[in-house]
N, C-alpha and C positions, 0 to 999 in steps of 0.2 A: 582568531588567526585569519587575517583579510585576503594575504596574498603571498602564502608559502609558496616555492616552488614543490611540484610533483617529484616524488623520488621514483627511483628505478631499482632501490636498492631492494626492496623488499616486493616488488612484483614481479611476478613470473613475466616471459615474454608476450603470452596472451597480454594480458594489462597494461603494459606498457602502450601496446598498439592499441589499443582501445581507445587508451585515455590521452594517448599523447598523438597519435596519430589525427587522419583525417575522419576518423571513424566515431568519435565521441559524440556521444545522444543523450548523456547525463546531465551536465554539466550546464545547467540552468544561463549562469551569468560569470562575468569574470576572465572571456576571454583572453588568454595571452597570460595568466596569472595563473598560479594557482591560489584557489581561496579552499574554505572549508569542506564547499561541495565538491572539491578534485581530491582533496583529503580526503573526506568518507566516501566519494565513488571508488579510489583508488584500496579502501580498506574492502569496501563491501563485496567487488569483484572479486580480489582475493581471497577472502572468506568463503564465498560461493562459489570459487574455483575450487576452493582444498573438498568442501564440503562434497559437491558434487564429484570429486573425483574418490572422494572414502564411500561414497554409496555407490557409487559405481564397479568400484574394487570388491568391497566386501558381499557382490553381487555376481562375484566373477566376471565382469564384463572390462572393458576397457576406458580411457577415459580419454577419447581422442576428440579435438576441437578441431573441424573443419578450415577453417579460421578466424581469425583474430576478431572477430563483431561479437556482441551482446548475445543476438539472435543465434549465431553458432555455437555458443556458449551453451545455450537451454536447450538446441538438438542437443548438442552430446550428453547435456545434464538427463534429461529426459526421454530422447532417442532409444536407447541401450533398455526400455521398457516395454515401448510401441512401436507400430509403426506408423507414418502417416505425420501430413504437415506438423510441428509445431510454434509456434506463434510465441513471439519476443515481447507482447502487450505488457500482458501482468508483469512480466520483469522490471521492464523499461519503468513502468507507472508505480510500482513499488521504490525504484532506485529516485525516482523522481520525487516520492513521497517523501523518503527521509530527506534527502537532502534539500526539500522545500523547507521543509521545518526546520530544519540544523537551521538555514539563512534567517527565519524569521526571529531566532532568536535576538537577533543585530536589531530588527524593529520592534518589539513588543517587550526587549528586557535592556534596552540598549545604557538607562543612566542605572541597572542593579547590577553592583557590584561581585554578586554571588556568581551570576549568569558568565562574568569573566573571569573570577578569580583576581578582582580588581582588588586596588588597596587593602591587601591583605586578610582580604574573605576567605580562607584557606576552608574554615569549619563549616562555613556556609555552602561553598564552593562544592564540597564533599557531600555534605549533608541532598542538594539536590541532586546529584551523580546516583548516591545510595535510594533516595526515595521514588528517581526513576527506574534506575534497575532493575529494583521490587517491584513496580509497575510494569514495566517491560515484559518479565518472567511471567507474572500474573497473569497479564492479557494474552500470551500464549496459551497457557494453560487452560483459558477457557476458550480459547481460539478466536481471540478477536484481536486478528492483525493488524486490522488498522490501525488501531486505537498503538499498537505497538510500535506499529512505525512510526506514527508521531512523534510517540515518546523518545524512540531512540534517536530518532534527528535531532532532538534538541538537546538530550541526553551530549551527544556525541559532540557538539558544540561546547561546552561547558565544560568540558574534556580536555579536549583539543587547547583550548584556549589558555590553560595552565600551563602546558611549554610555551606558549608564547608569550605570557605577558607575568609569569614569574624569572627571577631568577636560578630554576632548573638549571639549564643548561649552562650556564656562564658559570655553577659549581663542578661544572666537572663531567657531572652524569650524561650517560648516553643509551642506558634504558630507561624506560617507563617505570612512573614512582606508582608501584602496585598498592601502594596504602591510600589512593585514592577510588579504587574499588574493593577494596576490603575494610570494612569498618572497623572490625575482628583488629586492624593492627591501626595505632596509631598514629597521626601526624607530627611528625618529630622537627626540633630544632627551629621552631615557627622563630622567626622576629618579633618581639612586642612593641609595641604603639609608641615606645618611647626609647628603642632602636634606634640610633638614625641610620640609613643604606644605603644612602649618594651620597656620591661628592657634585659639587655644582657644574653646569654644562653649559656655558652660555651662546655655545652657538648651536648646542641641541643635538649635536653627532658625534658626540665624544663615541672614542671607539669602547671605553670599561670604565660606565662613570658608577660601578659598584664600588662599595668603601673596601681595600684590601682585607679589613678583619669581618666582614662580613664573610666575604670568600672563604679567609682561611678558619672560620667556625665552623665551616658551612649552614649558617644560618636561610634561613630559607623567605624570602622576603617578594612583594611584586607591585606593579608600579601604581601610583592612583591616580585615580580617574576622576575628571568634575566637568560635564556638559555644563554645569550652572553657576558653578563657583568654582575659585583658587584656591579655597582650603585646604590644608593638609599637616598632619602633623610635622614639629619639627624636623629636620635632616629625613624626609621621605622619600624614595624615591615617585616618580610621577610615570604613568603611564607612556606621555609623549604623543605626539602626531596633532591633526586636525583635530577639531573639537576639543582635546584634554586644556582646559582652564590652567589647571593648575601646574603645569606645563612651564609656565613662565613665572613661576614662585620656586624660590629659592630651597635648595638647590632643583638649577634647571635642567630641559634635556627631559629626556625617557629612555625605560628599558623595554618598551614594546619591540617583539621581533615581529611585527605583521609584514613587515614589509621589507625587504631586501633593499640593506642600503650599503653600499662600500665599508659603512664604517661596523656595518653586524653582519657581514658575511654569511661567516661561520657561522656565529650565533644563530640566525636567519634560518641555515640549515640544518644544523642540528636539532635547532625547536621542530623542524620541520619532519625530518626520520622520527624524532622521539614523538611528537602527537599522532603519526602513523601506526608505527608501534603499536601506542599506549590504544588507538581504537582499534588495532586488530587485537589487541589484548581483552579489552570490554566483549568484543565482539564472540570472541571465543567463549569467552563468561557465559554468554547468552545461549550461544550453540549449545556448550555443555547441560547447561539447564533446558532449553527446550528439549535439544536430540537433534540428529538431522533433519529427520523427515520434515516437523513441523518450523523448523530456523529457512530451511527449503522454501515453504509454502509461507510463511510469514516476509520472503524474497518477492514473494508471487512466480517461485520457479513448481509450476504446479500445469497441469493441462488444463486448458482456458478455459472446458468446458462444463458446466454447473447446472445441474438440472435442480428448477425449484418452482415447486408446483405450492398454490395456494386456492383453498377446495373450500368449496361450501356443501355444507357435510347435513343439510335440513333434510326434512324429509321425500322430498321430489327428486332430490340429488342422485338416488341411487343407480342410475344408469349413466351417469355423467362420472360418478365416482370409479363405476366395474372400468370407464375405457379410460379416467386418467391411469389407474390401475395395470393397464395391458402397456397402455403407453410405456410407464416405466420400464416394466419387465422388458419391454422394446429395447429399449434404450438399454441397459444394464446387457441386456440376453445378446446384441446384435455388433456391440460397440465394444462388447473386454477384447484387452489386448490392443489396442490401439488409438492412439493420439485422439480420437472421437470422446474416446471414454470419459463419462465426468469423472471430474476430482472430487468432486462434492456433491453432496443433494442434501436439499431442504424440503420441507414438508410443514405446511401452515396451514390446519384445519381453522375451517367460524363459521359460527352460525349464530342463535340469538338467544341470549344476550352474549355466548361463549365465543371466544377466540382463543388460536392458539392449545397450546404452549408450539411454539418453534422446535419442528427438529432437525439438526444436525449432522451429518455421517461420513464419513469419506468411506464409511465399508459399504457397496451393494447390497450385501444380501439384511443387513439391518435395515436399508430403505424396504426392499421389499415386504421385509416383517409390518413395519411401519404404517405403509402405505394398505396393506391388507385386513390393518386393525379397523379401517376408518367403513363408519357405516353408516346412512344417511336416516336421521331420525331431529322429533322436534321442528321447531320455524312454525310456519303457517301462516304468520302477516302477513308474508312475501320481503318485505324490505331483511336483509343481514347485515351482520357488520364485516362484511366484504374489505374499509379501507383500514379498518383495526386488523384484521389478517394481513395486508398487504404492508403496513407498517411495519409488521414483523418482520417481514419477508427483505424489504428495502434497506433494514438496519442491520440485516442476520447477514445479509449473504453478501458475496466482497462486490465490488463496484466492480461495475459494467457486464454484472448478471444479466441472461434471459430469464424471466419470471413469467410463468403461464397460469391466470389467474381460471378457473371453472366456474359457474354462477348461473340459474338462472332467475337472480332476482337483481332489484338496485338493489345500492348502499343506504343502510340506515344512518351510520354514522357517517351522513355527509359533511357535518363539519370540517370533518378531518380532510377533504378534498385539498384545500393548501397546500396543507401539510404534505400531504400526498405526492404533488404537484413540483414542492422543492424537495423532496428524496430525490425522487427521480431525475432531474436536473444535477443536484448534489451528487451522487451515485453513476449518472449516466447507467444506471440501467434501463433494460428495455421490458414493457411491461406488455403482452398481449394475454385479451380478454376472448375467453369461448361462452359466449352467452348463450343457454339454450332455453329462456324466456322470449314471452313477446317483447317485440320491441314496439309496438305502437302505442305504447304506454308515454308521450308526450311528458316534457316539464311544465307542469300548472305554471309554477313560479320561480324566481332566482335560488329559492331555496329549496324549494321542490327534487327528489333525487331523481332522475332516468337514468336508462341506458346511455346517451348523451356525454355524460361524467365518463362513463366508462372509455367512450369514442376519444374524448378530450384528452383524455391521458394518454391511451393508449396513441396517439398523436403526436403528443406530446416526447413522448418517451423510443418514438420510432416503433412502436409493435403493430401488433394486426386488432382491428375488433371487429372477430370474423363473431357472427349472427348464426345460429342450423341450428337443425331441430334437434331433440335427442337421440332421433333416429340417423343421423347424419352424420353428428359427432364423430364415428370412428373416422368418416372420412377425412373430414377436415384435420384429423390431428398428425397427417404429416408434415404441417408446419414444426412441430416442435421437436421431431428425429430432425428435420433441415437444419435448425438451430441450435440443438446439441451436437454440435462437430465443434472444433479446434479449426481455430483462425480464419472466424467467420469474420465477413467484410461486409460493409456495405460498397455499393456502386450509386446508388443513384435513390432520392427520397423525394414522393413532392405527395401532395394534396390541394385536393381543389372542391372550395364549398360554394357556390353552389354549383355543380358538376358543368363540365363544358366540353366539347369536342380539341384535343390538341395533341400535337404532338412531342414529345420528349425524348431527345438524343440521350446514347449517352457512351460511352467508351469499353468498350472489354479487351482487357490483357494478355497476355499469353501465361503469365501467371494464375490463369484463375480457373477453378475448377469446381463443379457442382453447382453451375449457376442456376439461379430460382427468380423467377419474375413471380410479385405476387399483387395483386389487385383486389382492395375488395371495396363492395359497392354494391347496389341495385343497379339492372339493368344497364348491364356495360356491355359494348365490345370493342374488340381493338386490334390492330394488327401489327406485327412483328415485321420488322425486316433488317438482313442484316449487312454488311459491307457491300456485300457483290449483288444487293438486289432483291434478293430471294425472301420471302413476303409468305407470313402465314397468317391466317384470322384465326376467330376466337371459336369459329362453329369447327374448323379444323382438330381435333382431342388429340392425333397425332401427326404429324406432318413433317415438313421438310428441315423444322429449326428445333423443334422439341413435342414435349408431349404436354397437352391442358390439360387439368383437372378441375373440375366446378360442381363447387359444392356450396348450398345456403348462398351467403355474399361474397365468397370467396373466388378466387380464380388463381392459378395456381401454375406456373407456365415452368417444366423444366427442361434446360436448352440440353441438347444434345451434345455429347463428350464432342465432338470433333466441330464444336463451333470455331466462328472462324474471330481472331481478332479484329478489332475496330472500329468503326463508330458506327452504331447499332440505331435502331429509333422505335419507337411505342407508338403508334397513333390510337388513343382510347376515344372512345365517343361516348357521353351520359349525360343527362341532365340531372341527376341524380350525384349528389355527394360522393366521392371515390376519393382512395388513396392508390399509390402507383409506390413500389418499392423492392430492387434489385439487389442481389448479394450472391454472394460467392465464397470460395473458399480459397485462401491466398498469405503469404506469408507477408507482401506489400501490404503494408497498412501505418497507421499512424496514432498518436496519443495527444493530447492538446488539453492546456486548462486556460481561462479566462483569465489573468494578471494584473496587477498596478504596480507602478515601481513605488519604492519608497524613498526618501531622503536620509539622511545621516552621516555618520564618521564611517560607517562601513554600509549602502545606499545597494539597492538589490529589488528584485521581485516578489511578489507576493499571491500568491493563487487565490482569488476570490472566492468567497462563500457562500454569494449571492448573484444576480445577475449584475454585471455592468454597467456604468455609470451610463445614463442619456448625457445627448451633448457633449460625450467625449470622443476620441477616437477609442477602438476596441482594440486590446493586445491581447494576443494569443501567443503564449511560449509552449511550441511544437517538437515532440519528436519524431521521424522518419523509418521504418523497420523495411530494409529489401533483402531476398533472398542472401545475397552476401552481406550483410550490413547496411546500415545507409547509404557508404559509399557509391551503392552499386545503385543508388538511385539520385538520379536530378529533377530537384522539383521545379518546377516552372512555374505553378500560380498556386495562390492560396487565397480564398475570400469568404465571405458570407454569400450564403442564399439563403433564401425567403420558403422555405416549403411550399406553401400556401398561395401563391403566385408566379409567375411568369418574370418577374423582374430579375435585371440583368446582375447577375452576382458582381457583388462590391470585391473588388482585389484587393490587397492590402500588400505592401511593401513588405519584403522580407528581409530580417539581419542575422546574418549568421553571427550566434553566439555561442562557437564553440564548437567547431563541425558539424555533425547533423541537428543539433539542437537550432533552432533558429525562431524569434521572435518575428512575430504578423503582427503588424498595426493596418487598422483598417482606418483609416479617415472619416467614410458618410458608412455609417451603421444603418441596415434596411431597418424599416418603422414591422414592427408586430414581431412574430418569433420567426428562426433564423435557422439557420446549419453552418457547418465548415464545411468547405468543399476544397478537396486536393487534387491538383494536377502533377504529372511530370512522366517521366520516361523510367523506365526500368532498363538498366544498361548490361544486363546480364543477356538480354533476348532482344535488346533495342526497341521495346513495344512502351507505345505511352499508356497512362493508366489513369483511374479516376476512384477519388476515393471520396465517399461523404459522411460524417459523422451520424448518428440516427440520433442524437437528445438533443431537442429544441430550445433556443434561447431567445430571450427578450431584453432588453435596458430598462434601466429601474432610475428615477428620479431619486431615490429614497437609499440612502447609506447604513447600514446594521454595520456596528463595531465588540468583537466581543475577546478576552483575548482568557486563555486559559494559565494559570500559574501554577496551580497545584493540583494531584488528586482529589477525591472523595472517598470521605471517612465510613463504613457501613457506621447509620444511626446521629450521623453527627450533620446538623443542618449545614448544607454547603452555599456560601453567596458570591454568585457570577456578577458582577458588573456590566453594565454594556451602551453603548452609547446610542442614539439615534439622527440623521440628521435629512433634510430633504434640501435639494436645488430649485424644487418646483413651488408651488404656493404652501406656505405656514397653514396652520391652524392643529385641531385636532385628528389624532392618529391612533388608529385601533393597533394595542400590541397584543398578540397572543403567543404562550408559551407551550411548548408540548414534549413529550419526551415517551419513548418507545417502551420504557419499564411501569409506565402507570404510577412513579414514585410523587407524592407529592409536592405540589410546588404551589408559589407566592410569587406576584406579581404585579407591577402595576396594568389594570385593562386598556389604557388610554393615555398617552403621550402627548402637550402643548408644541408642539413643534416650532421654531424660527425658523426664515429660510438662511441657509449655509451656515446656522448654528448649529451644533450638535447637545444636546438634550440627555443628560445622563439618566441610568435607572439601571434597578437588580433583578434579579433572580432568585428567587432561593430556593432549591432543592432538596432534598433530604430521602435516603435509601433506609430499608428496613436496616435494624441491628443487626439478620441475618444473611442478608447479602452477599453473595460467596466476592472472595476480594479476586478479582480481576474481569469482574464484570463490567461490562462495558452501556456507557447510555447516551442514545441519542437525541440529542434537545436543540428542539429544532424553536426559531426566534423569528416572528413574522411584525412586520408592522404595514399597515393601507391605512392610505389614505380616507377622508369620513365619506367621497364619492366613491369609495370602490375601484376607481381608473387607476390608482398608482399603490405600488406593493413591492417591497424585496424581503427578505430572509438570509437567514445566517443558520448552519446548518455544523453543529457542533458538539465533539466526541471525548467525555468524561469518562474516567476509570474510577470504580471503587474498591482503591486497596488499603488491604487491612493494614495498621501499624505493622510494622515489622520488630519485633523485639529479639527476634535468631537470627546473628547474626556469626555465628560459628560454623566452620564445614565441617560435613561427618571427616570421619577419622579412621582410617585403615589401621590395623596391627596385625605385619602376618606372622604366622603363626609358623610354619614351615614350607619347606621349599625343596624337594626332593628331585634332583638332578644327578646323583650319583650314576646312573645309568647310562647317560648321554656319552656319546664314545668324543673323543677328540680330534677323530675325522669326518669332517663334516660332510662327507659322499655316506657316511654309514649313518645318518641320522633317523633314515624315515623308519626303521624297524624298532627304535626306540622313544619312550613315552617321559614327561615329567609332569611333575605336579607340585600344586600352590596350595594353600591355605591359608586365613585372612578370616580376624573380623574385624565387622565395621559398626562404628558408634555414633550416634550424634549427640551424645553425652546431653545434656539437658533440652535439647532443640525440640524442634518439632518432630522430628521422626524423619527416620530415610523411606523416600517413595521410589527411588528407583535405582536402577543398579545395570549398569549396561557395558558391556565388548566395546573398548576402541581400539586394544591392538591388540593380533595374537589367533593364531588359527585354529584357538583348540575350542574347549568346553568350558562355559562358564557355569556352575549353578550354584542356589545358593538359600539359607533357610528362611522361613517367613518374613517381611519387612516389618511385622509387627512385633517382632522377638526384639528388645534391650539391648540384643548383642547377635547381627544377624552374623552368620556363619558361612563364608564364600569357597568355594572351590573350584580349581583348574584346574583341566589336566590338556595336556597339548604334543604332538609331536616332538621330538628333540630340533626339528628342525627349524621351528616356530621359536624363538628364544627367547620373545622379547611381549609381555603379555603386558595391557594398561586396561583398568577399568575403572568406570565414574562412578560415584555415589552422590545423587540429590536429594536435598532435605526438601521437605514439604514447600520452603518460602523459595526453594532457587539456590540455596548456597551450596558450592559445587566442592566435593573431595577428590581424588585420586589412588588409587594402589598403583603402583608401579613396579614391576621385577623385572631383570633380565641375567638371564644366567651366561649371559656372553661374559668372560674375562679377554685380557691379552693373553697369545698364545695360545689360545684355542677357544672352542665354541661352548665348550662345557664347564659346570660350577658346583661346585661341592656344595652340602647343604648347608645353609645359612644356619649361625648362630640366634638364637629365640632370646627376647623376641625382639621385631624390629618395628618402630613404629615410621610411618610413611604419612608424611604430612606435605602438600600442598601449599606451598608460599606465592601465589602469583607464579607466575613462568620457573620457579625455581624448586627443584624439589630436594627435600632436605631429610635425610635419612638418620633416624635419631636411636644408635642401639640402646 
């Protein structure tokens, strides 16, 4: 569905203004239209409006939007917890995620028929809807969002796509056909292949070229599709539009409603309510089976900030281990109760040969258990596998983590430095290293590990690789309290090898608070000054702009609350290698991925996997977060800079695609690695601002093409396809494969390359048999050149879920309902009580795992989940009437109880006749004595 119009019918007035206003920051491509991605931003806002406003209710709090922006949205979602900024990033970049994927499906599935519900793929159509689902739930479950967002983007396209390009709506219907996410009920009344369901069209805009007895059967039929041929069975109907071949084979014409044409109006709009509908219907699916909390954090509606510590646990470590250790409790002890507070912590022990296992928590006080287990024994060569922990760490925790890695040795497994290399690019997380080894420990060779690798990434990735001794360390480790806050920003990033005397502007806001200059390096100093003159050095520890701190290579500058807006400047002096890099804490910020458009009957963008083509011009499809929404910001420039040099940042033309979304083309891309760098004004305070991305990028000669179709089976060999192809000189090309679970793989080591040919080749994979199903893997796909100079990667995320064979929901039968007491005026209700009873089955399934309050102020409890026949009870105020509770089975499939003792005529209800059973039909619930 290419270009429904946005309803208004089913979004609150928040959503409406979001998506239709000047405020949209979703909504990738498509402006003036609505397409897919205004259809699922418009369901997912809604979803995470309802969601956020039942956690906020059943929290007692209130559920008030300041207004109508995204960023308003996650205060009040959030707000009513803590206090203190919070930050619209993770939303924004989650909303971005699915509705990346939903588009991609137009490129990577565009001539299978399943993917639209084309020529009457109805089984197929279904079959993938059901098999991502299962997938969807899964990777919740083990909390690997990403991997979930994916899925449901594409999921939600494949959806959608069935009002539009079946005959639905043109039989009548104007809800959502719920037997396309329940498999439990079947597809009724299909068309068979010798059917026929047009009548002929020859000018192609008949207003009802369905056959009348199609109609009045209601036979269910949809149009075909051929990029490559006219074929089609007799009397078919044809998809229609651009690309459709078979279009112009009799009978002609199409019943596509993608597109709003005089002659399908209605039709046009109807499909359009009804695929809204049908994905806020999925969407609920999903809720139900995750729960709020985690359908929340799977939004990215979570506090931004993630502490994930990756320790080298050998036996020298133990003092490096007691102050990661204090660190934590810092952080935990200093930061509840407010928007600082992580959402999350990871914990990635290695040492040699052992890495790992990963741990995970959103609870504190398990970190602390955690982190207290770890005690430093073993090592002794000196080399660990520092990038096998850090693996973990890049794959486990959600993109655009701070990761603080502890060590004082190299990495042994340097191979893995690539690898290493495009996580971090992939991820956009930021990686600093606390090294409290020598560092004069020099690279023999290319292959040789140092400290160096450490420097490179950490570079790379925007971190620090701060250098102290063990005795030090407590000091230095206020970088990483600065860095555990909520709606941290950069301001300004450079590096300079080999070290030079200069100076570096750069802009501070009125928005911005907590500002931290930090420098690390041998023998520096530097001096500060800000708007109006006033000038502090580096022998100054406190002075008139802030206070130093210097510790090991560190230098550590933080400005004073009452600094003043405007354009600020650094003059460092060293001959010695230095990095320079400024942040703050601010709700002004921004989200950006690297892009290609694609070609087709429905032609869009694509977020790249790898670095950017050389020799092209560079797109950047950007979104804008200000205090009031992006409105409330105008951006003036957007370009690359070079970190690593002095050279004047490339600007790049900006096109608004859809209010605050807007695409960067940059024409001359700087040569070496790069940053984003934003300009513009903040119109809340009228102060301009400056904003720089911290993960570095380069252009790659070299094309990875990989596209994903299905899950992985636990035990069942899985083979990925993937192309390769180079613009620069042919010959031979090193591939390497890798992937974050140690699962085995098959590969070719070495690729013939053509130039501007592409060069096919596989993968093949394979997970133990017992691999819990919604594990998530990351396989990452490199190819370089035989000189070494040229290299990209493709960085790609596999689910292993198990076959689903339950596909039944549990089953309520209540048992009684004792309301006799409730008075019939509802001012006397609060001194009198009622009560429920209920049990629940999953009759041959997997078993009920959880059993949860959605409506109803009383008590829910209820007998063990592992009982055949668990046992529920309620009991509730008389003034609470109306009680609803979920039962989920093990794979995700969602039941319902429902009571309410409200009649007409008064508030109260006699006891129900036994027994009644309460079954869950899609949106409808059907009460069966």
């Amino acid at each position: 569905m290419r270009s429904l119009m946005m309803s208004s019918v089913l979004v609150v007035a928040l959503l409406v203004s979001v998506l239709s206003g000047p405020t949209v920051a979703f909504v990738p491509f498509g402006r003036g239209k609505s397409t897919h991605v205004s259809i699922t931003g418009t369901a997912l806002l809604q979803k995470v409006t309802e969601t956020c406003r039942a956690v906020a209710e059943a929290a007692g709090h209130q559920f008030t939007p300041t207004g109508s922006s995204p960023e308003e949205l996650v205060q009040a979602c959030l707000g009513h917890t803590a206090t203190g900024q919070v930050s619209g990033a993770k939303f924004h970049a989650a909303l971005r995620e699915i509705c990346m994927q939903n588009g991609l499906v137009d490129r990577d599935f565009a001539n299978s028929a399943p993917h639209h519900f084309n020529s009457e793929a109805f089984l197929e159509g279904r079959g993938l809807i059901m098999e991502g689902m299962a997938a969807i739930k899964a990777n919740v479950r083990q909390a690997n969002f990403q991997a979930a967002r994916e899925t449901l983007g594409r999921v939600l396209h494949v959806l959608q796509d069935f009002y539009s390009h079946s005959n639905w709506v043109e039989l009548g219907n104007t809800k959502p056909y719920v037997n396309l996410i329940r498999p439990d009920l079947p597809l009724e009344n299909l068309a068979d292949v010798n059917t026929p369901t047009c009548s002929d069209c020859a000018s192609g805009t008949c207003p009802s070229p369905i056959l009348p007895n199609i109609l009045k059967e209601k036979k269910l039929t949809s149009g075909y599709m051929g990029m490559f041929s006219n074929a089609k069975p007799a009397g078919k109907c044809s998809h229609g539009g651009l690309g459709d071949l078979t279009s112009a084979a009799v009978p002609r014409g199409g019943i596509s409603k993608d597109e709003r044409r005089s002659d399908n109006a209605a039709f046009h709009t109807a499909a359009l309510n009804t695929s809204t509908a049908a994905s806020l219907q999925l969407l609920e699916d999903v809720r139900l089976a995750a729960g709020d909390k985690d359908f929340l954090r799977m939004m990215g509606i979570a506090r931004s900030s993630v502490v994930c510590f990756v320790i080298d646990t050998t036996g020298s470590m133990s003092d490096d281990i007691e102050e990661a250790r204090e660190v934590v409790y810092e952080i935990i002890d200093s930061k509840k109760g407010t928007q600082d507070e992580p959402s999350e912590y990871i914990l990635v022990p290695f040492n040699d040969p052992d890495f790992g296992p990963m741990i995970r928590t959103t609870d504190p006080d398990k970190m602390k258990t955690e982190i207290s287990k770890l005690t430093a024994n073993g090592g002794g060569d000196t080399p660990e596998m520092c990038f096998s922990g850090l693996q973990l760490a890049l794959t486990g925790a959600p993109p655009s983590s701070y990761i603080y890695v502890f060590t004082d040795a190299v990495a042994k497994d340097i191979a893995l430095k690539d690898t290493i290399d495009a996580l971090i690019r992939s991820t956009k997380s930021t990686v600093s290293f606390f090294m409290t080894g020598s560092s004069k420990r020099r690279r023999r060779s290319t292959t040789a590990a140092s400290f160096d690798d450490y420097r490179d990434l950490a570079l790379v990735s925007g971190g620090q690789a701060i250098e102290v001794s063990k005795s030090e360390l407590p000091e230095a480790t206020d970088v990483i309290l600065d860095t555990s806050t909520s709606a941290l920003v950069t301001v300004l990033q450079q590096a300079r090898n080999p070290g030079r005397s200069e100076t570096f502007p750069f802009v501070l806001d009125e928005s911005l608070k907590k500002i931290t200059t930090y420098i690390t390096g041998r023998s520096t100093s530097f001096t500060l000054t800000n708007p109006a003159g006033v000038s502090q050095s580096s022998s100054e520890a406190t002075g008139k702009l802030g206070t130093v701190q210097s510790v090991g290579n560190l230098r550590r500058i933080r400005l004073n609350e009452d600094k003043q807006a405007g354009t600020w400047q650094i003059h460092i002096t060293s001959a010695q290698p230095y990095t320079l890099k400024v942040t703050g804490q601010s709700i002004v910020s921004f989200i950006y991925n690297f892009v290609e458009s694609f070609e087709g009957p429905h032609p869009g963008y694509a977020i790249l996997s790898g670095r950017p083509q050389a020799g092209q011009p560079a797109k950047l499809m950007m979104s804008v977060m200000g205090r009031k929404g992006p409105s409330s910001l105008t951006v003036t420039d957007v370009g690359l800079v070079t970190v690593s040099s002095s050279e004047t940042v490339r600007s790049g033309t900006i096109s608004d695609m859809g209010n605050a979304d807007i695409l960067v083309t940059v024409e001359e891309v700087p040569e070496g690695e790069f940053g984003v760098i934003l300009k513009g004004t903040d119109k809340v305070c009228n102060s301009e601002f400056q904003r720089q991305s911290t993960t570095q990028m380069s252009v790659s000669k070299v094309t990875i093409q990989a596209v994903i179709d299905r899950s992985m089976e636990p035990g069942e060999a899985f083979q990925l396809p993937f192309s390769v192809m180079t613009q620069g000189s042919g010959g031979q090309y090193a591939i390497s494969a890798r992937n974050d679970r140690g699962f085995p793989m098959s590969h070719p080591n070495s690729l013939t390359l053509t130039t501007a040919e592409y060069t096919n080749a596989s993968v093949t994979i394979t997970s133990p048999a017992n691999t819990p199903s919604g594990t998530d893997v990351t396989l990452t796909l490199e190819a370089q050149s035989s000189s070494g100079v040229d290299s990209n990667y493709a960085v790609l995320r596999l689910s292993v879920v198990t076959k689903i064979t339950d596909f039944v929901q549990p089953v309520c039968e209540v048992q009684s309902v004792r309301a006799d007491e409730c008075p019939t005026d509802v001012s006397q209700c609060a001194s009198f009580q009622w009560e429920l009873s209920a049990n629940l089955t999953d009759g041959n399934g997997t078993g009920i795992e959880s059993i949860t309050l959605r409506q109803g102020d009383g008590t829910l409890s209820y007998t063990s989940l592992t009982d055949p026949t668990v046992q529920a009870n309620y009991d509730a105020s008389c003034c609470s009437q109306i009680v609803e509770f979920v039962a989920v089975d093990k794979v995700g499939n969602v039941g319902k109880c429902y009571q309410s003792i409200v009649r007409s005529g008064g508030p109260s209800a006699p006891t129900v006749s036994l027994p009644l059973l309460v079954v869950l039909l899609g949106s409808v619930l059907v009460l069966r004595p």
